[in-house]
C-alpha positions as CSV (number, residue, x, y, z in Angstrom):
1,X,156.5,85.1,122.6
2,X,157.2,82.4,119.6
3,X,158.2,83.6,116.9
4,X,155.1,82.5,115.0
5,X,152.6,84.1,116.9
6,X,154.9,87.6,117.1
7,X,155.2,87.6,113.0
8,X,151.4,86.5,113.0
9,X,150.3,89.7,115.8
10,X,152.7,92.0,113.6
11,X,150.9,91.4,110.3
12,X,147.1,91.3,111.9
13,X,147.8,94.4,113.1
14,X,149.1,96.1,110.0
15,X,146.6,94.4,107.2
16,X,144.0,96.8,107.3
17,X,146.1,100.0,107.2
18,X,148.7,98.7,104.6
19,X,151.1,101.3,106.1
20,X,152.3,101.2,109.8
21,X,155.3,102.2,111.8
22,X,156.5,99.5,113.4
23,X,160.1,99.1,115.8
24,X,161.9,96.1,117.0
25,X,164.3,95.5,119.8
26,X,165.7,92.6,121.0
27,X,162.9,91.9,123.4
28,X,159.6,94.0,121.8
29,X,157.8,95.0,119.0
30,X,155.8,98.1,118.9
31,X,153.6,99.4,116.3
32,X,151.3,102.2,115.5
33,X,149.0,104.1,112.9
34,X,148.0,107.9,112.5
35,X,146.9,109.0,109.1
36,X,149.3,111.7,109.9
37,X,152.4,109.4,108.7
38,X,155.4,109.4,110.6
39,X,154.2,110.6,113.9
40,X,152.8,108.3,116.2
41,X,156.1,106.2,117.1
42,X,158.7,108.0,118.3
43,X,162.3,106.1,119.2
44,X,165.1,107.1,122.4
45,X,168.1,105.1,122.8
46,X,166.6,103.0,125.3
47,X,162.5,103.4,124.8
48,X,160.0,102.8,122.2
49,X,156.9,105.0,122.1
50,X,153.6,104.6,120.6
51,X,150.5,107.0,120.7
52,X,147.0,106.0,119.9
53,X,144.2,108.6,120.0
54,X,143.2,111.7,118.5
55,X,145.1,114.1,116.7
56,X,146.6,116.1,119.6
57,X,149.2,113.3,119.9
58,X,150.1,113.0,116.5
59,X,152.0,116.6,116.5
60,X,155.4,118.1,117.2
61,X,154.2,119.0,120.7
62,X,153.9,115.4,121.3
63,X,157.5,114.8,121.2
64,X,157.7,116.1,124.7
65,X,155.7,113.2,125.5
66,X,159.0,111.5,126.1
67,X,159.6,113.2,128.8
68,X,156.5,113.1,130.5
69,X,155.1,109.7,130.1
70,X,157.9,107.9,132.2
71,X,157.6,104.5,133.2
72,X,158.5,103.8,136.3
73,X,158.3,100.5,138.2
74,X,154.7,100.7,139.2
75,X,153.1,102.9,136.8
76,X,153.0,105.0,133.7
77,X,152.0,108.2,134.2
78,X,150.5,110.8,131.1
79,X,150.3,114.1,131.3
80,X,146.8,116.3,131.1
81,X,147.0,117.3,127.3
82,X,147.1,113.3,126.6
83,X,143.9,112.4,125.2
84,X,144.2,108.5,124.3
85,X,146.9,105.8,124.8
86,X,150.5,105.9,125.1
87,X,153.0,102.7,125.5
88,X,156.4,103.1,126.5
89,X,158.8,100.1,126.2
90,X,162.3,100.3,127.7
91,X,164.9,98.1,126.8
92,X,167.3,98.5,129.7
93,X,164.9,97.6,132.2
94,X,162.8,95.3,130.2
95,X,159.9,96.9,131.0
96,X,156.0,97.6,128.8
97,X,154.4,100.6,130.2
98,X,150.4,100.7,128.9
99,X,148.1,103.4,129.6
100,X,144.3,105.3,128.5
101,X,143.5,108.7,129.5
102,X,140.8,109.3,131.7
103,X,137.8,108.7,130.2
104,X,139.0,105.4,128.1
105,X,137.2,106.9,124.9
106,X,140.2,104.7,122.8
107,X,140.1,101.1,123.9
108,X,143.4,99.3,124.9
109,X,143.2,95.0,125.0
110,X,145.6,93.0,126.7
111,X,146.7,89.3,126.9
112,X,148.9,87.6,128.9
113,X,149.5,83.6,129.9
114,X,152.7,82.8,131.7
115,X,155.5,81.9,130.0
116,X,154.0,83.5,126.7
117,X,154.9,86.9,126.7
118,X,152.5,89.6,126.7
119,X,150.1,91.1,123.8
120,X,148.5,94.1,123.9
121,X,146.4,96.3,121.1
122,X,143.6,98.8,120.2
123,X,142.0,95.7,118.6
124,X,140.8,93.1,120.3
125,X,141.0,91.2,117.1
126,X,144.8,91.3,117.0
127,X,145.1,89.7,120.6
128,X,142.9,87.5,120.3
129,X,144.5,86.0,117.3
130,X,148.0,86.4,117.9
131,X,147.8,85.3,121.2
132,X,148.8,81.3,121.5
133,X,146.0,78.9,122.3
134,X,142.5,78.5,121.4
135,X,139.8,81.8,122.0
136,X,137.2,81.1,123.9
137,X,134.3,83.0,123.6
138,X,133.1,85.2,127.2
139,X,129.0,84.7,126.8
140,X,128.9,87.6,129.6
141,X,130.5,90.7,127.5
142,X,128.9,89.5,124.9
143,X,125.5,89.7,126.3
144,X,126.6,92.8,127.8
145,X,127.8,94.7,124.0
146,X,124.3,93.3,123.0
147,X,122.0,95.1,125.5
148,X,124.3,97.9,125.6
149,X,127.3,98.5,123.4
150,X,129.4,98.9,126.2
151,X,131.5,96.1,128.3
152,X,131.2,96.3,132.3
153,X,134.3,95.9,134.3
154,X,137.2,94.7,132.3
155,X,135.4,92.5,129.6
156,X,135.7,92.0,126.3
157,X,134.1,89.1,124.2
158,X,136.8,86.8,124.6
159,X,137.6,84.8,127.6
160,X,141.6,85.6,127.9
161,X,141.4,89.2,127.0
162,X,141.1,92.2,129.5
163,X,140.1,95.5,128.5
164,X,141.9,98.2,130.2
165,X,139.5,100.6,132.0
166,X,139.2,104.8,131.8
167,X,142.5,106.1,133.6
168,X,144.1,102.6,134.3
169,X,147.9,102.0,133.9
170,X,149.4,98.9,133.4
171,X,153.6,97.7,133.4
172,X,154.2,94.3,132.4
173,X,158.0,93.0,133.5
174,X,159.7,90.9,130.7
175,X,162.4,89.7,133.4
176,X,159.7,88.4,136.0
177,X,156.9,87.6,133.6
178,X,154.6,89.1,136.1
179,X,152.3,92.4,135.6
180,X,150.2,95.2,137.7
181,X,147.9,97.2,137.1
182,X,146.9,100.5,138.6
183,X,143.9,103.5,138.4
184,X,144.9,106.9,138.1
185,X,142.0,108.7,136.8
186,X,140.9,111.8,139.6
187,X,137.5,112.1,137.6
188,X,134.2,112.6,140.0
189,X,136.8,113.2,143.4
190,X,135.3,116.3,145.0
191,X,138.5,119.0,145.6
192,X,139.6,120.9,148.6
193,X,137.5,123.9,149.1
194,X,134.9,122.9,146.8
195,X,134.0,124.1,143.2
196,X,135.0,127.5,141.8
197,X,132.9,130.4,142.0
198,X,130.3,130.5,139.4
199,X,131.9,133.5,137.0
200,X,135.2,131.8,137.3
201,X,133.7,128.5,136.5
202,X,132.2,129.4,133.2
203,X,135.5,131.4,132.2
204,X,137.7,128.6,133.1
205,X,135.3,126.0,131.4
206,X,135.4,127.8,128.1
207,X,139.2,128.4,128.3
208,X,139.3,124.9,127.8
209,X,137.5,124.2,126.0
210,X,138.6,126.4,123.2
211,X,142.2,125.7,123.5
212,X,141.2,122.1,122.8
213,X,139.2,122.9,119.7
214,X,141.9,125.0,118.8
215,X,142.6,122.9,115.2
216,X,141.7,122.6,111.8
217,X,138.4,119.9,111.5
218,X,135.2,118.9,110.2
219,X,132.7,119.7,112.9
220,X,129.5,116.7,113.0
221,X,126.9,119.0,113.6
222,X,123.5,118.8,114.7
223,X,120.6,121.0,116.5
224,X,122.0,120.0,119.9
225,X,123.8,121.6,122.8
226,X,127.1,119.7,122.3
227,X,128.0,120.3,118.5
228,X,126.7,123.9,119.2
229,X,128.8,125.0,121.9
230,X,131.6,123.6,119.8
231,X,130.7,125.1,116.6
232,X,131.0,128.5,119.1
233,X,134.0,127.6,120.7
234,X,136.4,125.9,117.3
235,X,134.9,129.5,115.3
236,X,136.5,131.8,117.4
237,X,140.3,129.8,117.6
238,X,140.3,128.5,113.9
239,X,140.6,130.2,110.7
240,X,137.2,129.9,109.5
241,X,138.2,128.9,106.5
242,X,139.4,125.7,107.7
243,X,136.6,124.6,109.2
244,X,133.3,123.1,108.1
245,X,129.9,122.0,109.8
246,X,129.0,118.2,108.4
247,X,125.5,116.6,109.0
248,X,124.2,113.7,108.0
249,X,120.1,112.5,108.2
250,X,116.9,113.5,106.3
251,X,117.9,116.1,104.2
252,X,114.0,117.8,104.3
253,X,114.6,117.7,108.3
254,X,113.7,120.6,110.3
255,X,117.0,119.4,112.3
256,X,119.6,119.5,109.3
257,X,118.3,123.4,108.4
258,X,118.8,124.4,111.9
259,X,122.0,123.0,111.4
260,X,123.0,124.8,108.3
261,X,121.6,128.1,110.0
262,X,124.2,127.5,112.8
263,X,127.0,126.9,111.2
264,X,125.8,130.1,108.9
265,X,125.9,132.0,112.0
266,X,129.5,131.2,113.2
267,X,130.7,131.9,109.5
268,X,131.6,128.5,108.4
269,X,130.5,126.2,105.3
270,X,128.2,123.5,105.8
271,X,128.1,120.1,104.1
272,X,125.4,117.3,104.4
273,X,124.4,113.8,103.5
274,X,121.9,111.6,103.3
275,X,121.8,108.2,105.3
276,X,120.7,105.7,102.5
277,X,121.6,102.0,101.2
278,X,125.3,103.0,100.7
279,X,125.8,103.4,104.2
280,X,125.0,99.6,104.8
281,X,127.3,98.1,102.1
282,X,128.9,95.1,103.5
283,X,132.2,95.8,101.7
284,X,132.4,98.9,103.3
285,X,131.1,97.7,106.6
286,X,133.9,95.0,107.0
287,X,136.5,97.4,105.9
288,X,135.7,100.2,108.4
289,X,135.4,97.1,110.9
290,X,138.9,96.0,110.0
291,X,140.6,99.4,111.4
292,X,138.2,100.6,114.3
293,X,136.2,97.2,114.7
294,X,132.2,98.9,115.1
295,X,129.7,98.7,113.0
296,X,126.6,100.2,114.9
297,X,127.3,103.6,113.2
298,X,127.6,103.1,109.6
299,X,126.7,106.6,108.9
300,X,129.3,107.8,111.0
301,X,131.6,105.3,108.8
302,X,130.5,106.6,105.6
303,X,131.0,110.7,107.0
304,X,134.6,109.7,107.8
305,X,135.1,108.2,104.1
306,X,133.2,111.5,102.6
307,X,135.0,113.9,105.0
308,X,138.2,112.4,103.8
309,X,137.3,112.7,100.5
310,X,136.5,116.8,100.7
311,X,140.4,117.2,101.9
312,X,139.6,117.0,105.7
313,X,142.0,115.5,107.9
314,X,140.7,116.0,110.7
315,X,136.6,115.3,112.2
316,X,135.6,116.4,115.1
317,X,132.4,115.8,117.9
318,X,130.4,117.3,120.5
319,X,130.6,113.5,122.2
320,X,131.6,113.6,126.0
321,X,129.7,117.3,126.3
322,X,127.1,115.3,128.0
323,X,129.3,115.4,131.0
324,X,129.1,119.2,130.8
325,X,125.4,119.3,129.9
326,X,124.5,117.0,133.3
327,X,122.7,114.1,130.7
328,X,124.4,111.9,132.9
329,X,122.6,111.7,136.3
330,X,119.6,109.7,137.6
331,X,117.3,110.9,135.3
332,X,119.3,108.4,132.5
333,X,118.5,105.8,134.7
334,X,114.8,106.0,134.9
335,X,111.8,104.9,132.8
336,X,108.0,106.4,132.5
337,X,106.5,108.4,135.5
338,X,109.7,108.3,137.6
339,X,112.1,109.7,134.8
340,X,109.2,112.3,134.1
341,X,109.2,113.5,137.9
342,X,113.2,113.6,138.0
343,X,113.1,115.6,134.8
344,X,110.6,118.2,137.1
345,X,112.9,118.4,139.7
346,X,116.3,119.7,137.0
347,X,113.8,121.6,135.6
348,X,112.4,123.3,138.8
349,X,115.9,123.6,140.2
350,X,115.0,121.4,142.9
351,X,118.6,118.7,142.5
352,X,120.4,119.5,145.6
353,X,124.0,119.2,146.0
354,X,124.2,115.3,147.4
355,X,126.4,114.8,150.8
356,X,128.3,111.9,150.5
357,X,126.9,109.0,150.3
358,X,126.5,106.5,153.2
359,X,126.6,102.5,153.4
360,X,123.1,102.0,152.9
361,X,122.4,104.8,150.3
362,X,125.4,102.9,148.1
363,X,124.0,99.6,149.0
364,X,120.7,101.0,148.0
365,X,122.5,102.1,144.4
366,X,123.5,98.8,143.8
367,X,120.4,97.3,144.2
368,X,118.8,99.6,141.6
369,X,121.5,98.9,138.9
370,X,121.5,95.1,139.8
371,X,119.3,93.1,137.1
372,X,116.3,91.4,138.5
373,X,116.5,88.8,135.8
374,X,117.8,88.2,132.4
375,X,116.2,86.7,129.6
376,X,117.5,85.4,126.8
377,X,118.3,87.9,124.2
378,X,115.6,87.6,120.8
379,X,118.2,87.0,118.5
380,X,120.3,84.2,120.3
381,X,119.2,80.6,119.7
382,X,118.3,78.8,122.7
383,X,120.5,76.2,122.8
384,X,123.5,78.7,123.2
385,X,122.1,80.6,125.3
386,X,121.3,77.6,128.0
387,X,124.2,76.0,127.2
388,X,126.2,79.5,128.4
389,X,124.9,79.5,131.8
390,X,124.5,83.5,132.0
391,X,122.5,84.2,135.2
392,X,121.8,87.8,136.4
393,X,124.3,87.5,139.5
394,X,127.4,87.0,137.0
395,X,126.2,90.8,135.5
396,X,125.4,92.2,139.0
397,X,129.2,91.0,140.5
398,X,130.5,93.2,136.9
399,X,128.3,96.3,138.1
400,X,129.6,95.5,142.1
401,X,133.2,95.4,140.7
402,X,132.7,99.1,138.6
403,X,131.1,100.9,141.5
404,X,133.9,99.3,143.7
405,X,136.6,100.3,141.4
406,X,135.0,104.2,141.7
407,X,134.5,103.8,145.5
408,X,138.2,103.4,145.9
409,X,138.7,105.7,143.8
410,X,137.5,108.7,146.0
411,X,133.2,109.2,144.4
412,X,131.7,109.9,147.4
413,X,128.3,111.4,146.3
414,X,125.6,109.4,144.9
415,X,125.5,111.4,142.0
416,X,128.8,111.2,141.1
417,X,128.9,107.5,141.4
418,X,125.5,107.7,139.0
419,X,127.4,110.4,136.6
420,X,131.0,108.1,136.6
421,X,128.9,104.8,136.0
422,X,126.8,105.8,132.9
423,X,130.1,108.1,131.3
424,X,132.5,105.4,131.4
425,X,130.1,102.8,130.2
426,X,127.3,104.7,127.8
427,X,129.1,108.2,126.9
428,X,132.7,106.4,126.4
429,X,132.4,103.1,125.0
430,X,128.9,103.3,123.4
431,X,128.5,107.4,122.2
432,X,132.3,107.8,121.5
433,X,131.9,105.1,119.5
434,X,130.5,107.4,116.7
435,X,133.5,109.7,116.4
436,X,136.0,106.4,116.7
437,X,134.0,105.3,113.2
438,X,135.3,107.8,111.5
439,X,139.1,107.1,112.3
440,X,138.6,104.3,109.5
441,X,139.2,107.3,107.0
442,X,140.7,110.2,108.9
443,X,142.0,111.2,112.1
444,X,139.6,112.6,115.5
445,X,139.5,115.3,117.9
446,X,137.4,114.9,121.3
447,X,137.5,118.6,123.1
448,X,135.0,117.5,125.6
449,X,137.7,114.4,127.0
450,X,140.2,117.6,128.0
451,X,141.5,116.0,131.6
452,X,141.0,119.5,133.1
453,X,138.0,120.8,131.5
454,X,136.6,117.3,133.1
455,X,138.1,118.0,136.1
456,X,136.3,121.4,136.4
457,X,132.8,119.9,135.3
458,X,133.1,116.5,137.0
459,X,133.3,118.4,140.5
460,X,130.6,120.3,140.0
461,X,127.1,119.8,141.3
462,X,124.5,118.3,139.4
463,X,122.1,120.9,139.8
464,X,124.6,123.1,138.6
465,X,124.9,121.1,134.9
466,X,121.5,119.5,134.7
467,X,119.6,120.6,131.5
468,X,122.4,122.4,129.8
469,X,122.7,125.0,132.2
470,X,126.7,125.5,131.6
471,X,125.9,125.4,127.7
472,X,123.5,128.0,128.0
473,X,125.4,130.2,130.3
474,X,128.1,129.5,127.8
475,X,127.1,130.6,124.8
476,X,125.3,133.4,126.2
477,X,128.2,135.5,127.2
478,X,130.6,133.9,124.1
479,X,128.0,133.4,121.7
480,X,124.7,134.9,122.2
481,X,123.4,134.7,118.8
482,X,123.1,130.4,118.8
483,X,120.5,131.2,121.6
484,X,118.2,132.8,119.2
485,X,117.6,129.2,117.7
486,X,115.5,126.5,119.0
487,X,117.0,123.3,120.0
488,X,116.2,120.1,117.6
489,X,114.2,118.9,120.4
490,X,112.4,121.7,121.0
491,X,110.5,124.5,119.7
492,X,111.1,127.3,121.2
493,X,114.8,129.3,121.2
494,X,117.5,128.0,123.0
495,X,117.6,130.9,125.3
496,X,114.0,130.3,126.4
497,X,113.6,129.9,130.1
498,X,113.7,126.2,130.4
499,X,110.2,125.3,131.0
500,X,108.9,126.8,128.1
501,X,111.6,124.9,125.9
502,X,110.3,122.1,127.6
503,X,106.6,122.5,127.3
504,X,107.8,123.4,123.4
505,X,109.5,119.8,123.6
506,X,106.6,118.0,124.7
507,X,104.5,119.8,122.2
508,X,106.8,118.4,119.5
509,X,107.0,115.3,120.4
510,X,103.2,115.2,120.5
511,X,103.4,116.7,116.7
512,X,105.3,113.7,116.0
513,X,103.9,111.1,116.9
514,X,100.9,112.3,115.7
515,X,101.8,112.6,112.0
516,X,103.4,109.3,112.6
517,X,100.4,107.6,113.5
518,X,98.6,109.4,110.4
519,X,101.7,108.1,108.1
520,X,101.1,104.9,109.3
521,X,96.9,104.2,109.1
522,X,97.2,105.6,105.8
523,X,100.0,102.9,104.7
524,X,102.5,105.7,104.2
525,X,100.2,107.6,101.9
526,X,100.4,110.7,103.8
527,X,104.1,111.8,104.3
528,X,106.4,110.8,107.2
529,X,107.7,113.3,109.6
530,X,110.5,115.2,109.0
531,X,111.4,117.2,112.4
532,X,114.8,115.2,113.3
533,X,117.7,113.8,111.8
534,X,117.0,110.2,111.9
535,X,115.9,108.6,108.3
536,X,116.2,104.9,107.9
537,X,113.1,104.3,106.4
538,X,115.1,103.0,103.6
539,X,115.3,99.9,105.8
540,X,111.8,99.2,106.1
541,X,112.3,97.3,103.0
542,X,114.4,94.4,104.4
543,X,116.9,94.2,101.7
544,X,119.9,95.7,103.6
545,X,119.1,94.0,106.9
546,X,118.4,90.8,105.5
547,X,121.8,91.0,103.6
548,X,123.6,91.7,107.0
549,X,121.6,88.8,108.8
550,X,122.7,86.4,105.3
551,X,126.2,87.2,106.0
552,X,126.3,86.3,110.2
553,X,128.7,83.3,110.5
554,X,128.6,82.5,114.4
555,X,126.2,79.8,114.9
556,X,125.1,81.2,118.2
557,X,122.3,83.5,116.6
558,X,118.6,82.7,115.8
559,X,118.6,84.1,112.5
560,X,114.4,83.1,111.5
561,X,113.5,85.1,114.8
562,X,115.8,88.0,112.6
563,X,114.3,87.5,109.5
564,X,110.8,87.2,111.5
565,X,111.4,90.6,112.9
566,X,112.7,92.1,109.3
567,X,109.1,90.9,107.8
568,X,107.4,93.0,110.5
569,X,109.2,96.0,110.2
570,X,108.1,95.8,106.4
571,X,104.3,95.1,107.2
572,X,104.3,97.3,110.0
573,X,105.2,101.1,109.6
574,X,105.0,102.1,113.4
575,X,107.7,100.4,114.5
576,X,110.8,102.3,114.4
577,X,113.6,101.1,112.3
578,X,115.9,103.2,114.1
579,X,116.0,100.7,116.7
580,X,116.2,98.3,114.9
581,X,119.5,99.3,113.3
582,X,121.1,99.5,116.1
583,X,120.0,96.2,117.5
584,X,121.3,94.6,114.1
585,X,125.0,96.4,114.0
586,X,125.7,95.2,117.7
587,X,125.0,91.9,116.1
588,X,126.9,92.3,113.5
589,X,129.5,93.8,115.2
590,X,129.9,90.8,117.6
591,X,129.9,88.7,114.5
592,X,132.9,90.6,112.5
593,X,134.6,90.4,115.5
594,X,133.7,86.7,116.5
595,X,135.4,85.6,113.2
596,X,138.4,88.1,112.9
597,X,139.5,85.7,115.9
């Protein structure tokens, strides 16, 4: 490329870190950043390469990565402990070797026009503005970031920019100019012979999932299945002085004691914070958008800056344990009375095993996940919105191409395409999300994105996962005492037959909403609940939203229908602000990232 846009790309990229290892030869530049200085570039005689992902790379063992991440002419190949991105530049050949793990839980952005070279980087940001020519903005991921914080197909926001998708490798050739890309991931293929036996199963499942855990870290810690089967599993590998349970939330919530009585159990300390105006600080908003470029979890932002702070180097999540927990299935893709009678058939043990799915039973999956319609998003202004030409076809071609890409693959059950479609979108783009906030401020582990503790839970049956039936199997014969407590969702104890942690959950909810309706015909005279985590009541008053909807630049938002919904969420104390958080940081997400361009 010039030599302006190649100075340009190199200082975009290293701005917000201040510090970066960066190699030249005559043909390529690489760069990368750890907090772990000095360790995620390494340099051959002939090859550059960079590493970009959670700690596991950014370790002496990594140096044999080397040897295993060959490019070769067609491909780059990583091996199974790899979990994030690895690029691999040879000099002799003249050859760029890009590539994600499995689940794409670290994104990867590429650029290329011929005769221009070729750009690539974790942030779009840096392609899109080091790349030559003007950005044009793609209306269709953006619409698709806003309804779900997650890109379909290869999308990003801009029009020039791909996205690399979970287990794709890509090799660009400097000599021909030309690239090719190719899938790798073996995620959702059933094996030879079937699934494991059942005993052998659980054993294997939590050998791996303990040697991944096996590492000093904060653990983000909440009454759930996830962070509770890795609170088990990181307290038996890890000194347990090196490890420490962090929650953040309500701090009178039922949900954050059960959290401190967990972490009591395993014999680690427990820290915990409150989510309040600090977390929605533009300042610190922009900054932690400059290095990981999301915004919808400013609390997960602000844990990363005070985990830093208490000496951690390292945090840690249950995200991805959904795959284990069988969250992922049809059930996630249903509303009212059919996701109720779904829910029935987990509970009653009634999800078969699926054969593989025929023509008209995939044709038939399509046609659910296509939209019907699309109207126009409440806080886009009309004119850009007609002027954009989305149209509900453009979407349904993106969900054709994703089931497509997982049909040549090797899915062959229905489930298994349902499972694939909602992890790759929802659980890695949208929930890893969280624990990618905090690598603003420190370093990340993701034990559940293990290539072969996926490949032992993506084979198995649904009916096998569904309702955490793994998790509870787990802890009972590693760590029976977690059973004794009740879920945050529930109740009743964890190692409650399922339907009465269920019937405890419904009853619950039912609590809830009926000291929410109290709180809210008495004008918030009588207190609030405080069973779960979530506390953003602080928002109700409109001063850190309206600060957030002041500082949008891109002229394609309706910012009086914002303000409009702001005033209501102060006048009216039923509706959630929850919500209506997240609905704002996609927004102002899309906006950081409209204008770092």
């Amino acid at each position: 490329m010039s030599p302006g846009v190649h100075r340009r790309s190199c200082e975009l990229f290293a701005a917000p870190w201040g510090v970066c290892e960066i190699e030249a030869t005559p043909t390529a530049t690489i760069g990368a950043h750890s907090h772990i200085l000095g360790t995620s570039l390494r340099r051959t005689p002939v090859q550059l390469i960079a590493f970009d992902g959670e700690v596991s790379l950014y370790s002496e063992q990594a140096t044999d990565f080397g040897q295993l991440c060959q490019a070769h002419a067609s491909r780059i190949d990583l091996p199974p402990e790899c979990r994030g991105n690895v690029a691999v530049w040879d000099e002799t050949s003249r050859r760029l070797a890009i590539a994600t793990e499995w689940t794409g839980s670290f994104p990867l952005y590429y650029a290329h026009r011929r005769g221009e070279g070729f750009l690539f980087s974790s942030r779009v940001g840096v392609v899109a503005s080091g790349a030559p020519g003007p950005r044009e903005i793609d209306p269709l991921g953006l619409l698709q970031f806003l309804r779900e914080g997650a890109f379909l197909s290869d999308r990003c926001l801009w029009n020039d920019v791909r996205r690399l998708q979970p287990g794709q490798a890509l090799v660009y050739d400097a000599a021909t100019d030309c690239l090719t890309v190719t899938e790798h991931s073996r995620l959702w293929i059933l094996r030879e012979g079937g699934s494991a036996e059942h005993d052998d199963l659980i054993e294997a499942i939590w050998g791996r999932l303990r040697a991944a855990a096996e590492r000093d870290v904060t653990i983000m810690t909440s009454g759930g299945w996830d962070s509770r089967t890795l609170l088990a599993a990181a307290a038996q590998v890890s000194p347990r002085g090196n490890i420490r349970a962090y929650s953040h939330g309500d701090p009178a919530s039922r949900e954050l004691r059960l959290a401190q009585q967990l972490a009591g159990d395993v014999g680690i300390g427990f820290h915990q914070e409150p989510i309040d105006r600090r977390c929605y600080e533009l300042d610190a908003l922009r900054g932690g958008f400059d290095r990981e470029e999301h915004v919808v979890f400013p609390h997960w932002h602000r844990a990363g800056t005070i985990i830093a702070g208490l000496g951690s180097r390292v945090t840690t999540a249950g995200v991805y344990g959904e795959v284990v927990g069988g969250h992922y299935g049809r059930a996630m893709l249903l509303q009212g009375s059919a996701k109720i009678l779904e829910v029935l058939r987990g509970l009653l043990g009634r999800v078969a095993d699926t054969p593989r799915a025929s023509a008209a039973q995939l044709t038939a999956l399509r046609q659910f996940l296509h939209l019907r319609q699309l109207p126009r998003p409440w806080c886009v202004r009309k004119e850009w919105w007609d002027a954009a030409h989305i149209d509900s076809d453009a979407v349904n071609a993106d969900i054709d191409r994703d089931l497509d890409r997982l049909k040549n693959r090797g899915v062959c059950t229905i489930d298994q395409f349902i499972e694939a479609y909602v992890s790759e979108h929802r659980g890695s783009q949208y929930i890893n999300a969280q624990i990618r906030s905090c690598r603003a401020h420190t370093d990340v582990a993701l034990p559940f994105t293990d290539r072969r503790l996926l490949e032992l839970t993506t084979t198995v049956p649904l009916g096998v996962k569904i309702h955490n039936r793994i998790n509870r199997e787990l802890l009972h014969r590693y760590a029976p005492s977690l059973l004794r407590y009740p879920m945050a969702a529930t109740l009743a104890a964890a190692g409650r037959p399922l339907l009465v942690q269920e019937a405890s959950r419904l009853a619950r909810k039912a609590l809830e909403r009926g000291q929410w309706r109290v709180h809210s015909a008495t004008g918030g005279r009588v207190a609030a609940p405080h069973l779960s985590w979530v506390n953003f009541e602080f928002l109700r008053s409109g001063a850190e939203l309206s600060s957030i909807i002041d500082d949008l630049r891109a002229p394609l938002w309706d910012k009086p229908a914002m303000f409009r919904q702001v005033q209501a969420l102060a006048k009216n104390a039923a509706i959630p602000t929850h919500p209506m958080s997240d609905q704002m940081m996609k927004i102002y997400t899309i906006d950081l990232a409209l204008r770092s361009a």
